[in-house]
mmCIF file of the N, C-alpha and C atoms, coordinates in Angstrom:
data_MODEL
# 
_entry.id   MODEL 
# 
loop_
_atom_site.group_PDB 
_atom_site.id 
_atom_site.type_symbol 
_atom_site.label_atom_id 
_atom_site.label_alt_id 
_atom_site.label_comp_id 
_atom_site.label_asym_id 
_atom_site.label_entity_id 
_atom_site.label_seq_id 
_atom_site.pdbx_PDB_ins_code 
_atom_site.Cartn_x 
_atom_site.Cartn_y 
_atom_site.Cartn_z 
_atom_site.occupancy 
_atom_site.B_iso_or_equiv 
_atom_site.pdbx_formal_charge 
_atom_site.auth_seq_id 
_atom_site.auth_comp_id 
_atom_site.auth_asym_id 
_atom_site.auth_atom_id 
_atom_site.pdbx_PDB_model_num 
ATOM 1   N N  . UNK A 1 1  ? 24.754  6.180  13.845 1.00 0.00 ? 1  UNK A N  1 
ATOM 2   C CA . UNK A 1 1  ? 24.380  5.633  12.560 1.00 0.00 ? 1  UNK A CA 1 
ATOM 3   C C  . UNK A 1 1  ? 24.855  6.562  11.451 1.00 0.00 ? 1  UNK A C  1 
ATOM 4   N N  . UNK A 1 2  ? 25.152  5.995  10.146 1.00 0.00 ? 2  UNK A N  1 
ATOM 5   C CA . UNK A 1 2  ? 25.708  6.717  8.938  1.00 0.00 ? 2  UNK A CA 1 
ATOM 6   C C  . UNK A 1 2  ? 24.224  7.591  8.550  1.00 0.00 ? 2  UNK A C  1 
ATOM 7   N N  . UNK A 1 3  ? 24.404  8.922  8.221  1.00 0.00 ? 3  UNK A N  1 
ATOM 8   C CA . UNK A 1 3  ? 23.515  9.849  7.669  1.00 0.00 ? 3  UNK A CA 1 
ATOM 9   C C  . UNK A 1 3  ? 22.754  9.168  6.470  1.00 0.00 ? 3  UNK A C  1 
ATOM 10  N N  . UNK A 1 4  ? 23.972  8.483  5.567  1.00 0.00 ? 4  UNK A N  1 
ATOM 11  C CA . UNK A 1 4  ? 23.160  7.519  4.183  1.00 0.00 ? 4  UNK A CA 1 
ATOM 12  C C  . UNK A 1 4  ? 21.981  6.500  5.277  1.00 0.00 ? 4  UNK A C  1 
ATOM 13  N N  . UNK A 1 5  ? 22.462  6.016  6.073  1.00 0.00 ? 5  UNK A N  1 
ATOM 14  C CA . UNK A 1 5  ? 21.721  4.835  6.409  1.00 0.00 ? 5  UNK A CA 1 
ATOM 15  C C  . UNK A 1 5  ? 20.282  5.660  6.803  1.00 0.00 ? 5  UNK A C  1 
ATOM 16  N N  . UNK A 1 6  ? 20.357  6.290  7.494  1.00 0.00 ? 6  UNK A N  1 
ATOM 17  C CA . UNK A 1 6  ? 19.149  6.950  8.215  1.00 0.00 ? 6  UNK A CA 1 
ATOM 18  C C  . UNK A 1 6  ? 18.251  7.900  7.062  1.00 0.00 ? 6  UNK A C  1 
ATOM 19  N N  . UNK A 1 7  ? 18.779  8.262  6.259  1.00 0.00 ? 7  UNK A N  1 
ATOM 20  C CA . UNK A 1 7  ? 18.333  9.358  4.801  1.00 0.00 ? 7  UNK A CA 1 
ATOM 21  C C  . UNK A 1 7  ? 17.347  8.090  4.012  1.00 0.00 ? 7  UNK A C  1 
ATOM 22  N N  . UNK A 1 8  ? 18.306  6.483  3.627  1.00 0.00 ? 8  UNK A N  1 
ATOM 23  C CA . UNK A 1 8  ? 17.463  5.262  2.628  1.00 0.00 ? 8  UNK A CA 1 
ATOM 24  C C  . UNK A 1 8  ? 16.473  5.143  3.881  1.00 0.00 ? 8  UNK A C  1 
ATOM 25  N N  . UNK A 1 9  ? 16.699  4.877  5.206  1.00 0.00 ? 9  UNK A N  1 
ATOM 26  C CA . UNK A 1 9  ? 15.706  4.114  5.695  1.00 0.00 ? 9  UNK A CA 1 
ATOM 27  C C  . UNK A 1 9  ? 14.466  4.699  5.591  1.00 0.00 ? 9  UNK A C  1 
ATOM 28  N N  . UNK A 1 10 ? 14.397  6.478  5.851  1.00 0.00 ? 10 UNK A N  1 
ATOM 29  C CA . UNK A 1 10 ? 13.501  7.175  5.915  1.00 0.00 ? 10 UNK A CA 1 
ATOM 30  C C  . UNK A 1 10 ? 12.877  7.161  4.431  1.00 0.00 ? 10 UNK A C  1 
ATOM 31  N N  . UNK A 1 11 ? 13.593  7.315  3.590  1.00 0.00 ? 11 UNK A N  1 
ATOM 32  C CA . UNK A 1 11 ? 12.921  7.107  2.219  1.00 0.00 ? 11 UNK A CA 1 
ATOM 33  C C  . UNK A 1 11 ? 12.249  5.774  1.632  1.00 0.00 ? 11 UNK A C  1 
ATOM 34  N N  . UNK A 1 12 ? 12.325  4.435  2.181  1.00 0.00 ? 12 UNK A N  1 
ATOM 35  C CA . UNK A 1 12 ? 11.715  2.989  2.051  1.00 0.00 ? 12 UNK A CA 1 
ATOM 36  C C  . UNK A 1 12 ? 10.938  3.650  3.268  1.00 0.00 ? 12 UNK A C  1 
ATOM 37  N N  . UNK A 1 13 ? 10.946  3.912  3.873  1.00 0.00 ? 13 UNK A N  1 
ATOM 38  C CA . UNK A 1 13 ? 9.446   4.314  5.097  1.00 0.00 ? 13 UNK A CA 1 
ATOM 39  C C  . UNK A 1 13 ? 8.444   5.496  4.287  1.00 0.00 ? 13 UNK A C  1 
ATOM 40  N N  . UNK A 1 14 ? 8.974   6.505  3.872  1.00 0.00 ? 14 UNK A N  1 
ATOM 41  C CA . UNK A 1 14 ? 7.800   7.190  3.062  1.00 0.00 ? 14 UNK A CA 1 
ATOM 42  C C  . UNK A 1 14 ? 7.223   6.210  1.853  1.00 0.00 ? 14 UNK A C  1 
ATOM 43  N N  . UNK A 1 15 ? 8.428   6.249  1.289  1.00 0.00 ? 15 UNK A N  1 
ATOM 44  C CA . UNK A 1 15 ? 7.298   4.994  -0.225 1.00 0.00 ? 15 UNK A CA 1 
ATOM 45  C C  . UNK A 1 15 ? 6.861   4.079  0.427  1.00 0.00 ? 15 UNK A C  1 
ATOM 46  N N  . UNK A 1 16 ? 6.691   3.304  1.547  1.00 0.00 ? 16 UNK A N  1 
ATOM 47  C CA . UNK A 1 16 ? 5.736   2.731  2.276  1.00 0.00 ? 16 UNK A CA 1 
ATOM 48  C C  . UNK A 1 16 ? 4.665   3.182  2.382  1.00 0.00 ? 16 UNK A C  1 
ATOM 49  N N  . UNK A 1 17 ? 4.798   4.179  3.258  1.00 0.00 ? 17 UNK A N  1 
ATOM 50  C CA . UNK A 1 17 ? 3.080   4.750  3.559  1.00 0.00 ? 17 UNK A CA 1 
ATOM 51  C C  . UNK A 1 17 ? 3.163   5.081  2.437  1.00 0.00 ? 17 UNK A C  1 
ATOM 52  N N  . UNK A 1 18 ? 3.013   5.768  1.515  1.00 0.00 ? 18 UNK A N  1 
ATOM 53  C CA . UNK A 1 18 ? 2.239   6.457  0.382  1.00 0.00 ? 18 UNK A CA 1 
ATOM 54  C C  . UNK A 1 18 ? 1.677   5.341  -0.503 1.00 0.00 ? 18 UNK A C  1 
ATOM 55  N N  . UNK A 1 19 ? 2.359   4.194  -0.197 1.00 0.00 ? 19 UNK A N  1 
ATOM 56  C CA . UNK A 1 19 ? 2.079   2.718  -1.148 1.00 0.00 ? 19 UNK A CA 1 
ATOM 57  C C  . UNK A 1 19 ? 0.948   2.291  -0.321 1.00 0.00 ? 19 UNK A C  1 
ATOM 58  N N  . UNK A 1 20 ? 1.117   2.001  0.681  1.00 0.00 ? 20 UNK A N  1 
ATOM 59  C CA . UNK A 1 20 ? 0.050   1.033  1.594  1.00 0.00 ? 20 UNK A CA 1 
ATOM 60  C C  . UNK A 1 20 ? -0.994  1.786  2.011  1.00 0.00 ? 20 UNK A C  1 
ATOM 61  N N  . UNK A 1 21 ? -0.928  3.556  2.511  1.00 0.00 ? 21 UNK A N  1 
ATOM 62  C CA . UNK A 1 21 ? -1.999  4.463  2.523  1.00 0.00 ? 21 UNK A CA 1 
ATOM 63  C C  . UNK A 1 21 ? -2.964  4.604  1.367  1.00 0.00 ? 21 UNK A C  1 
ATOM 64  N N  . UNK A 1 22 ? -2.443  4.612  -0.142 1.00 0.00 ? 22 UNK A N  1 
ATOM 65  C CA . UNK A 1 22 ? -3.357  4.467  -0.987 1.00 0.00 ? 22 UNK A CA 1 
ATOM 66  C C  . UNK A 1 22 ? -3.930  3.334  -1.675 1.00 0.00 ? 22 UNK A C  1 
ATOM 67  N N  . UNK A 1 23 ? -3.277  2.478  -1.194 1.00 0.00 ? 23 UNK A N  1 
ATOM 68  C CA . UNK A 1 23 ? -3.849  1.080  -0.974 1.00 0.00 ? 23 UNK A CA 1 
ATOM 69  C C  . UNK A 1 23 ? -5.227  0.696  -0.183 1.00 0.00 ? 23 UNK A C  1 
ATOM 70  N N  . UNK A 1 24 ? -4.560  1.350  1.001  1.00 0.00 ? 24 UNK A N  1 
ATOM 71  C CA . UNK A 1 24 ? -5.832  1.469  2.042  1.00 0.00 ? 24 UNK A CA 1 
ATOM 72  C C  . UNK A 1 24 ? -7.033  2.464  1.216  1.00 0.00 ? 24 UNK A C  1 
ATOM 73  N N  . UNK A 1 25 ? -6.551  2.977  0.775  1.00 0.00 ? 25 UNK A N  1 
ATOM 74  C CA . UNK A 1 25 ? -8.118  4.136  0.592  1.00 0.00 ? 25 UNK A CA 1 
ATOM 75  C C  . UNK A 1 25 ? -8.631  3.867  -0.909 1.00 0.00 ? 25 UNK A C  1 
ATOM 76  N N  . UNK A 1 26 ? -7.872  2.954  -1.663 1.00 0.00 ? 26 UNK A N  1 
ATOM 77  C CA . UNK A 1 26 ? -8.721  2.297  -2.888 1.00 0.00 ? 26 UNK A CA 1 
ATOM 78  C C  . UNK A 1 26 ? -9.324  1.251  -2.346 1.00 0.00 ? 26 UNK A C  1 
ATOM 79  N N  . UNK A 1 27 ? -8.813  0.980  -1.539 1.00 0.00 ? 27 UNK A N  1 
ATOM 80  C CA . UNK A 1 27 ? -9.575  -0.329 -1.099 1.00 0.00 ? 27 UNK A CA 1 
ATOM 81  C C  . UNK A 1 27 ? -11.136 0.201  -0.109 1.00 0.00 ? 27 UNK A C  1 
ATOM 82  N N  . UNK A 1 28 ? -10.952 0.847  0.564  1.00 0.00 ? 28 UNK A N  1 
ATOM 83  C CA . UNK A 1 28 ? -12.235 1.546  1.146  1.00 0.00 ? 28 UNK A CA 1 
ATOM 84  C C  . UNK A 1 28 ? -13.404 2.422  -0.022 1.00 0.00 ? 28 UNK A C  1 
ATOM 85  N N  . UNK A 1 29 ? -12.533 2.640  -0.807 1.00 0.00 ? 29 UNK A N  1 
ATOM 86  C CA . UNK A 1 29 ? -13.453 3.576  -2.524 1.00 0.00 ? 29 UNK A CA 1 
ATOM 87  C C  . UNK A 1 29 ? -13.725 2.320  -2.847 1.00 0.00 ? 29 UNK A C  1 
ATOM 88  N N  . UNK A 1 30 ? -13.691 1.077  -2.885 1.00 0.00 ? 30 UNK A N  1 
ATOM 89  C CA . UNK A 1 30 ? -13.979 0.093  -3.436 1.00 0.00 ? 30 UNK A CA 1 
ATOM 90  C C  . UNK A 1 30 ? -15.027 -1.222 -2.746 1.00 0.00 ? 30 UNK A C  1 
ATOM 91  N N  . UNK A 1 31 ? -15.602 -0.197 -1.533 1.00 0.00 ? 31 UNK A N  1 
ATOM 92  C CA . UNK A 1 31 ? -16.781 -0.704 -0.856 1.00 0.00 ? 31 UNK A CA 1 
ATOM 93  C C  . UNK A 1 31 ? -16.722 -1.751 0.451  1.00 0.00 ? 31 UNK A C  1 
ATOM 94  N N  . UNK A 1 32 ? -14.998 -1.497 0.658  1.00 0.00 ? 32 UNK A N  1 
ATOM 95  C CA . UNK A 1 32 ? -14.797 -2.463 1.645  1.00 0.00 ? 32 UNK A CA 1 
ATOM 96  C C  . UNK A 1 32 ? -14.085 -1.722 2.590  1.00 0.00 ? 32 UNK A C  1 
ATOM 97  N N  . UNK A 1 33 ? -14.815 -1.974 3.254  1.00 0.00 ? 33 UNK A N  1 
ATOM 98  C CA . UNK A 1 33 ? -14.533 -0.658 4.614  1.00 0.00 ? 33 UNK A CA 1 
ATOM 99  C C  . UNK A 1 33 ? -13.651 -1.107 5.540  1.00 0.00 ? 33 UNK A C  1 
ATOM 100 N N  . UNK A 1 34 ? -13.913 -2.147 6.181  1.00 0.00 ? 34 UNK A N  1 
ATOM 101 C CA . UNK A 1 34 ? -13.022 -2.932 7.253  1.00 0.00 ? 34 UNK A CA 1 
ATOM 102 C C  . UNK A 1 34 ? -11.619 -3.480 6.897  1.00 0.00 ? 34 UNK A C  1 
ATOM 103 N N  . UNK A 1 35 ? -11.462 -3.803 5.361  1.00 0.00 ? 35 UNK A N  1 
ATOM 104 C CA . UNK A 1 35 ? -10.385 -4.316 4.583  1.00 0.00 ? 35 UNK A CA 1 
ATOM 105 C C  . UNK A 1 35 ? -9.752  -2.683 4.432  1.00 0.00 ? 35 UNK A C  1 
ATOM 106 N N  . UNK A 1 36 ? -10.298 -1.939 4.547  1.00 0.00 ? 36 UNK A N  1 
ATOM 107 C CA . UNK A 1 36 ? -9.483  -0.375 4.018  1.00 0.00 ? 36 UNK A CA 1 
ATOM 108 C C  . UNK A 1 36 ? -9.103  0.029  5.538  1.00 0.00 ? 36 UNK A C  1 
ATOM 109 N N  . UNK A 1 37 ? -9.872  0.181  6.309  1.00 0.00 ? 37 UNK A N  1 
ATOM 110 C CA . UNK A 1 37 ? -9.456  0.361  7.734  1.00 0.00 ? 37 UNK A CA 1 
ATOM 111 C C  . UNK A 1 37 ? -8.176  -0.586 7.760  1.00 0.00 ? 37 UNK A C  1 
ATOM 112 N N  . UNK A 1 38 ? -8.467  -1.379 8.045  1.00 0.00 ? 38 UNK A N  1 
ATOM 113 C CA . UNK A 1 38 ? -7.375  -2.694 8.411  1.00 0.00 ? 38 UNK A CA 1 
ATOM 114 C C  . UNK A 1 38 ? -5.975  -2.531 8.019  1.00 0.00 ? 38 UNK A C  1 
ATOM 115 N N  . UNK A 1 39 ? -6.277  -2.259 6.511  1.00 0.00 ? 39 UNK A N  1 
ATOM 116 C CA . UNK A 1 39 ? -4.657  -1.512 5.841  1.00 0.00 ? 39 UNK A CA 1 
ATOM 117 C C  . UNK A 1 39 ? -4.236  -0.517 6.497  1.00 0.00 ? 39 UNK A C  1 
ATOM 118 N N  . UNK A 1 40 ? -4.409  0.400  6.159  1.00 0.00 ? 40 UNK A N  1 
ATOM 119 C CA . UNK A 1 40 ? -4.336  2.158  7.109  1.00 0.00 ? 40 UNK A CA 1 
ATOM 120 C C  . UNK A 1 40 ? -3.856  1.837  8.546  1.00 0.00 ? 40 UNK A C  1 
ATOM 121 N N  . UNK A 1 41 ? -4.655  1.244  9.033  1.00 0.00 ? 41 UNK A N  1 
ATOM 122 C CA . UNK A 1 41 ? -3.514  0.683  10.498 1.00 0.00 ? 41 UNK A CA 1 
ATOM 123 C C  . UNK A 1 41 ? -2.417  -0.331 10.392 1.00 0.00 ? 41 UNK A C  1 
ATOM 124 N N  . UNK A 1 42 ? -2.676  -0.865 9.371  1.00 0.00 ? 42 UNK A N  1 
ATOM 125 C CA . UNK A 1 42 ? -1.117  -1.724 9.036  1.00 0.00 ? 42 UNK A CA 1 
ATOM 126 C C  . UNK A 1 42 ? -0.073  -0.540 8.340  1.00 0.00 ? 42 UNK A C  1 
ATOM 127 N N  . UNK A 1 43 ? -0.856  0.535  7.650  1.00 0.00 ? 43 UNK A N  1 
ATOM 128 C CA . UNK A 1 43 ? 0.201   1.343  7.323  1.00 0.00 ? 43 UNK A CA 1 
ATOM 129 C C  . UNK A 1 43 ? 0.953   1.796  8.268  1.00 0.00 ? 43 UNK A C  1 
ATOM 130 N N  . UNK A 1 44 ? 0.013   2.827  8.953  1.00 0.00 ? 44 UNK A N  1 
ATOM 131 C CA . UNK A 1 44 ? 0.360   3.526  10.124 1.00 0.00 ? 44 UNK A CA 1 
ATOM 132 C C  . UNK A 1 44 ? 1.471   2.531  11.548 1.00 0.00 ? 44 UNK A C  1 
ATOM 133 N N  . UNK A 1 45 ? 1.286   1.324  11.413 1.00 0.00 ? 45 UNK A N  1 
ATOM 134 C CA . UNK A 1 45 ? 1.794   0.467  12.335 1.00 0.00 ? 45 UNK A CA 1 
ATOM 135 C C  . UNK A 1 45 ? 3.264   0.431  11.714 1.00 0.00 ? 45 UNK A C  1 
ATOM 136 N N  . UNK A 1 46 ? 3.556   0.176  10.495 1.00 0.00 ? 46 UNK A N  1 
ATOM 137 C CA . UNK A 1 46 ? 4.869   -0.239 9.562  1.00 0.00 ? 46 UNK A CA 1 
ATOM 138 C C  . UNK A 1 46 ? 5.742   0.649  10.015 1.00 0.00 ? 46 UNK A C  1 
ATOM 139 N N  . UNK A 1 47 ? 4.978   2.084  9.743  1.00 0.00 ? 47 UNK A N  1 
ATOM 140 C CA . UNK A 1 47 ? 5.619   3.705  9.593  1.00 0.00 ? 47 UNK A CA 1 
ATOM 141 C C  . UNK A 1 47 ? 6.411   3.806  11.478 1.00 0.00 ? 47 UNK A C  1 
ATOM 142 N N  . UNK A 1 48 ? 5.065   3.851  12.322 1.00 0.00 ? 48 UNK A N  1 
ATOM 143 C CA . UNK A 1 48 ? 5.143   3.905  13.878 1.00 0.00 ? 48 UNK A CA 1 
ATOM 144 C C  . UNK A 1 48 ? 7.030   3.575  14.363 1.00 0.00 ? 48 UNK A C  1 
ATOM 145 N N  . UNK A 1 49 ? 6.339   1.943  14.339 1.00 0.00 ? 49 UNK A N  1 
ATOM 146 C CA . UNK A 1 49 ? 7.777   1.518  14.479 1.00 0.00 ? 49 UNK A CA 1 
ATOM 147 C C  . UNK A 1 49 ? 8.971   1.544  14.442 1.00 0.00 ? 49 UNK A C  1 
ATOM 148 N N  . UNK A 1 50 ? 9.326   1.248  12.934 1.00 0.00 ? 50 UNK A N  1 
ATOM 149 C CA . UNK A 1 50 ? 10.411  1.450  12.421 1.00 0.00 ? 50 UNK A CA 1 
ATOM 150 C C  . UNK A 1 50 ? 11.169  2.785  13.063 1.00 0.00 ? 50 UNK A C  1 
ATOM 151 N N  . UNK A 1 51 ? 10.321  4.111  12.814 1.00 0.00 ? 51 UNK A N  1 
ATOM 152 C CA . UNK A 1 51 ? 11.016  5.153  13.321 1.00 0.00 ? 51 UNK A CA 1 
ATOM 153 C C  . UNK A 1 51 ? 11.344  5.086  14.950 1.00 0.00 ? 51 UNK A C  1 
ATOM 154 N N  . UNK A 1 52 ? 9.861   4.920  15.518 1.00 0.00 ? 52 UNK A N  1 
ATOM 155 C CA . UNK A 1 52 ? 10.314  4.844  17.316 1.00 0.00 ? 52 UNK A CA 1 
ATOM 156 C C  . UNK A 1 52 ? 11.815  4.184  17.081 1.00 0.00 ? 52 UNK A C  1 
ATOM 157 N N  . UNK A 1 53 ? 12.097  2.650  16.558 1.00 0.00 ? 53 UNK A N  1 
ATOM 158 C CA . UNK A 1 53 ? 13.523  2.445  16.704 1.00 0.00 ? 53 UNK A CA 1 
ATOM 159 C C  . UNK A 1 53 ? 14.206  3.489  16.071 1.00 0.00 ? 53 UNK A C  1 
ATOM 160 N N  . UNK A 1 54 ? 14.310  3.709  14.920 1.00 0.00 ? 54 UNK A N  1 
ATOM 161 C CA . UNK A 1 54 ? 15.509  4.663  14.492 1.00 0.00 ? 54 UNK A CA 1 
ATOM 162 C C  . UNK A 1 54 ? 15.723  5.811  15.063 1.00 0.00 ? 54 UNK A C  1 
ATOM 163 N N  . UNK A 1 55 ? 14.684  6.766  16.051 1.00 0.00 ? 55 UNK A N  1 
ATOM 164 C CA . UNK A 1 55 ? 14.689  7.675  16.995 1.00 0.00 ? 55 UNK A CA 1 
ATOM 165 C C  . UNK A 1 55 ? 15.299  6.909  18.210 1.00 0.00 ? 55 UNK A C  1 
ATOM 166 N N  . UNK A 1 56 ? 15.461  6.118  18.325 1.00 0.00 ? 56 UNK A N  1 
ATOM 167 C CA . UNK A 1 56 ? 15.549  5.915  20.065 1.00 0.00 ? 56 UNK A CA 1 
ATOM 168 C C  . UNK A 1 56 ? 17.382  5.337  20.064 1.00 0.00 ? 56 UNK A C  1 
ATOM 169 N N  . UNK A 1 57 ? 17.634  4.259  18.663 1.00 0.00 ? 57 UNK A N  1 
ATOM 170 C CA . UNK A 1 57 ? 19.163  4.299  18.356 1.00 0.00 ? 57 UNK A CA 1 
ATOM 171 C C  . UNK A 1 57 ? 19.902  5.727  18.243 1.00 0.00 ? 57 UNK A C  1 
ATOM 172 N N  . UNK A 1 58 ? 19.561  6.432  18.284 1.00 0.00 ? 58 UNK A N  1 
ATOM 173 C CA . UNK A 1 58 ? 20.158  8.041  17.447 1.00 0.00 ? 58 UNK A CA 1 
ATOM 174 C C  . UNK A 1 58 ? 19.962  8.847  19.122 1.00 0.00 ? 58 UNK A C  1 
# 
């Protein structure tokens, strides 16, 4: 894979989590616990992935 390709992908994967992680945790400061959980593992799930593939192509 091109170094550019693997450098953007990793960078749309951090502004992911940092988007959807504090998503998750306003949403839990905001009295909803299961809806804040729920995110946070959709974060963590988005992040997981994507890389296992881009580690396992490389």
């Amino acid at each position: 894979m091109n170094i550019v390709t693997i450098v953007l992908v990793i960078a749309i994967l951090c502004w992911n989590a940092i988007y959807t992680t504090s998503y998750g945790i306003w949403t839990i400061k905001d009295k909803n616990i299961k809806g804040g959980i729920a995110i946070l593992l959709l974060a963590f799930v988005s992040i997981s992935i994507p890389l296992f593939l881009l580690l396992k192509r490389m």
